[in-house]
C-alpha positions as CSV (number, residue, x, y, z in Angstrom):
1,X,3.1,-15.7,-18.7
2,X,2.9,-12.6,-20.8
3,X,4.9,-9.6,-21.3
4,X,2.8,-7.8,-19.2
5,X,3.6,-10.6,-16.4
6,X,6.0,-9.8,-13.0
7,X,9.3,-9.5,-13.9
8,X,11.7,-11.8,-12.8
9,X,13.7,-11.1,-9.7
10,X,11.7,-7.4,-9.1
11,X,11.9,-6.5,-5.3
12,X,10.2,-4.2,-3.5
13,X,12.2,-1.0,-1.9
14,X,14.1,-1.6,1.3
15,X,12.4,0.3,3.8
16,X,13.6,1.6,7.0
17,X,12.2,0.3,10.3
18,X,11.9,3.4,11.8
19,X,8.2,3.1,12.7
20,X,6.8,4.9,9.6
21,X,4.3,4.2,7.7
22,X,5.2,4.8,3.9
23,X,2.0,5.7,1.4
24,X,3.2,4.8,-2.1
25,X,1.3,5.3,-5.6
26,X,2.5,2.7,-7.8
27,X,1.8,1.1,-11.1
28,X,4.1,-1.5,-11.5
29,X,3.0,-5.4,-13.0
30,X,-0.8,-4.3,-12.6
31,X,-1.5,-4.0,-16.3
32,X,-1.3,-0.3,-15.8
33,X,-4.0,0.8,-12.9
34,X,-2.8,2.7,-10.3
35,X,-2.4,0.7,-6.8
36,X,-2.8,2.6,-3.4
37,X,0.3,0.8,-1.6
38,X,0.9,1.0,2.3
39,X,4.1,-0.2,4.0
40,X,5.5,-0.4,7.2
41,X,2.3,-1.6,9.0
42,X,2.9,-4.6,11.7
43,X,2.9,-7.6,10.1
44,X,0.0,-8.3,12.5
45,X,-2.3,-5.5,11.9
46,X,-2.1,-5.6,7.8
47,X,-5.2,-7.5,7.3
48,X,-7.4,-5.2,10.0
49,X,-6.0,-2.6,8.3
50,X,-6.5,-3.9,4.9
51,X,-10.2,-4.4,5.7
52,X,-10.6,-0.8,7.2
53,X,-9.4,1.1,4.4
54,X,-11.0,-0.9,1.9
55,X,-14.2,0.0,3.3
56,X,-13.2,4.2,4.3
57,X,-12.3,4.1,0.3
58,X,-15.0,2.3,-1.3
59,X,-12.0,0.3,-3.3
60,X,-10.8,-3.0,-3.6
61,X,-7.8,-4.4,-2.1
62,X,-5.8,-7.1,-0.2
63,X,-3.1,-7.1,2.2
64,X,-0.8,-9.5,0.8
65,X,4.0,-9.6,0.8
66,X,3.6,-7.3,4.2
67,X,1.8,-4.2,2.6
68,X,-1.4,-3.4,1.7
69,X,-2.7,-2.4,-1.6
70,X,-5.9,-0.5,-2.2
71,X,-7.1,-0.3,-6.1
72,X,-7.3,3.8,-6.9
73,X,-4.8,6.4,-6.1
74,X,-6.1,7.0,-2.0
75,X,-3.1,8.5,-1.1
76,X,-4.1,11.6,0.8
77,X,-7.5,9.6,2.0
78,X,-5.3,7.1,3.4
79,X,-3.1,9.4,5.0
80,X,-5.4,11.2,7.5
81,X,-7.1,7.8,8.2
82,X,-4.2,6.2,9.5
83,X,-2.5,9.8,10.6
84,X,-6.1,9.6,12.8
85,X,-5.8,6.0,14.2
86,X,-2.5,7.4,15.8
87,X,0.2,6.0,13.1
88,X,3.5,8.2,11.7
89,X,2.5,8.2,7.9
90,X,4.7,9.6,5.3
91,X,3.6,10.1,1.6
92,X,6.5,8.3,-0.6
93,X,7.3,8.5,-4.4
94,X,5.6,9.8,-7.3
């Protein structure tokens, strides 16, 4: 693997399970493109989800380690779409 490869023991953030849904814009072990990534979704609902927002974006994406990431910075389209579909969203980090 590469030195642009994952790094070794990286995990993602503990989140609290307070029912929110947390909208983060992240970078990290994608070779540098920005990454649309949701958490906090049921685990049961990620790949409906997924699908959904894929589509209401016009981006690529999967639903894949409990989140789901959308290629683009969506942030605020993603927002009101699940903030409409009756979810708590939060925007998180940078």
């Amino acid at each position: 693997m590469s030195s642009r490869g994952r790094r070794a023991g990286k995990q993602q953030p503990d989140l609290p399970q307070d029912g929110v849904v947390r909208i983060f814009r992240g970078k990290g072990g994608r070779g540098g493109k920005t990454m649309t990534v949701v958490r906090g979704l049921p685990p049961r609902e990620l790949d409906a989800v997924a699908k959904d927002l894929k589509r209401f974006c016009g981006a690529g994406g999967s639903a894949k380690d409990g989140a789901v990431e959308i290629q683009g910075d969506h942030r605020e389209k993603v927002a009101a779409r699940l903030a409409e579909q009756g979810y708590a969203v939060k925007l998180a980090g940078g």
